[in-house]
N, C-alpha and C positions, 0 to 999 in steps of 0.2 A: 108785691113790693112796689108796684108803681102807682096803685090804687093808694100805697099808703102815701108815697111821698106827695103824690097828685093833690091828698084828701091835706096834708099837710102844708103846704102850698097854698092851697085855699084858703084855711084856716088862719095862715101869715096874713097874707092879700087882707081878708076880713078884719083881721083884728088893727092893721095900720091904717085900713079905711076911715078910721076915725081921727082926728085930726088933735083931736087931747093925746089918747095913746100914742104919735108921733111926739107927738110934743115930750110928752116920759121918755118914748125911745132915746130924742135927742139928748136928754138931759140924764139918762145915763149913761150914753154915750164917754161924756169926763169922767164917769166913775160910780162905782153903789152909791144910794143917798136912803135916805129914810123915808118913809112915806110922807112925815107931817113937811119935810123939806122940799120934796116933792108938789104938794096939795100947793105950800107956798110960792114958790117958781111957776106953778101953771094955772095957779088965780082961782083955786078950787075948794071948793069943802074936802076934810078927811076925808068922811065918808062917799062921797062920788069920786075922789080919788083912789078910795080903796076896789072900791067895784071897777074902776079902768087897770089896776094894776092885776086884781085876782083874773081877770079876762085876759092880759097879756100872761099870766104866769100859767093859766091854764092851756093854752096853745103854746105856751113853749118858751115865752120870747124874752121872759126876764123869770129870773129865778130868786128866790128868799133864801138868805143867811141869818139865823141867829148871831146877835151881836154878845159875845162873850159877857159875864159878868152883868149883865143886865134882860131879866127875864123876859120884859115884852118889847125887847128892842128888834128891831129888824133891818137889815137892807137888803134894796132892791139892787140885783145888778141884769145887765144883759146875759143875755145866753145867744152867743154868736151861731151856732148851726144854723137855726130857723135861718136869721140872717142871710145865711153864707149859702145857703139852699136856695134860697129866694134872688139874692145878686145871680148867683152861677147859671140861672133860669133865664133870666133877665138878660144875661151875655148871650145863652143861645138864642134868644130870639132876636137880638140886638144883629147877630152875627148872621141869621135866617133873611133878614132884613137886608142885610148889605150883598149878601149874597142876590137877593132879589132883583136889587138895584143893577149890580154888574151887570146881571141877565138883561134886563132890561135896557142897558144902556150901547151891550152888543148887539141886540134886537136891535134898536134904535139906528147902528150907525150898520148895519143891515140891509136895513130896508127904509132906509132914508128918503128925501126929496130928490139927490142925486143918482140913486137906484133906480126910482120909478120913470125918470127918463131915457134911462139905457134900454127899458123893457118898450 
C-alpha cells in the first residue's frame, strides 16, 4: 500500500515537473475545457497538446468526459486525489520542517553564547 502511494506520488511529482502540464493543470483548475481550447490558452499544436494531456490522464491527474451529442467531443477536467494526495504530503513535510525548526531553536537558546559562560 505504501509502495503504491509512494510509486503514485512520484508519478504526480513527474508529470507537473513540466511546466506546459502545470499550465493545463491551471487552466482546468476554472473548469473541463476541450483540448483544441486548451492547445489555444497554452500556445501549443493539438497534437503536443494531446500528448501533455494523455501523460496527465495516464497518471491520474485529469480525466476524459465524453461531450453528450457530439461523437468526438471531449473534456478534460481535473481529477482532485492525485492533487489532494500530493498537497497532504507536502503539509507533512511542511509540518516535519517546522517541527525541525522548534527543535532547533530550543537547541539554540540551550546552548547559547550566555550558556557557554556559565560553564
Amino acid at each position: 500500500m505504501i509502495n503504491v502511494t509512494v510509486n503514485q506520488l512520484d508519478d504526480t511529482i513527474l508529470a507537473l515537473a513540466d511546466p506546459t502540464r502545470r499550465a493545463v493543470v491551471d487552466l482546468l483548475r476554472a473548469g473541463p475545457r476541450r483540448a483544441s481550447e486548451i492547445a489555444d490558452a497554452v500556445g501549443m499544436s493539438r497534437q503536443a497538446t494531446s500528448r501533455h494531456l494523455n501523460h496527465l490522464r495516464e497518471r491520474g491527474i485529469v480525466a476524459v468526459d465524453l461531450i453528450d451529442g457530439d461523437g468526438r467531443g471531449r473534456l478534460y477536467r481535473l481529477r482532485p486525489e492525485r492533487l489532494t494526495a500530493l498537497g497532504a504530503w507536502l503539509d507533512q513535510v511542511q509540518a516535519g520542517h517546522a517541527d525541525q525548526l522548534a527543535a532547533f531553536a530550543r537547541h539554540a537558546e540551550r546552548s547559547g553564547p550566555d550558556r557557554q559562560d556559565e560553564a
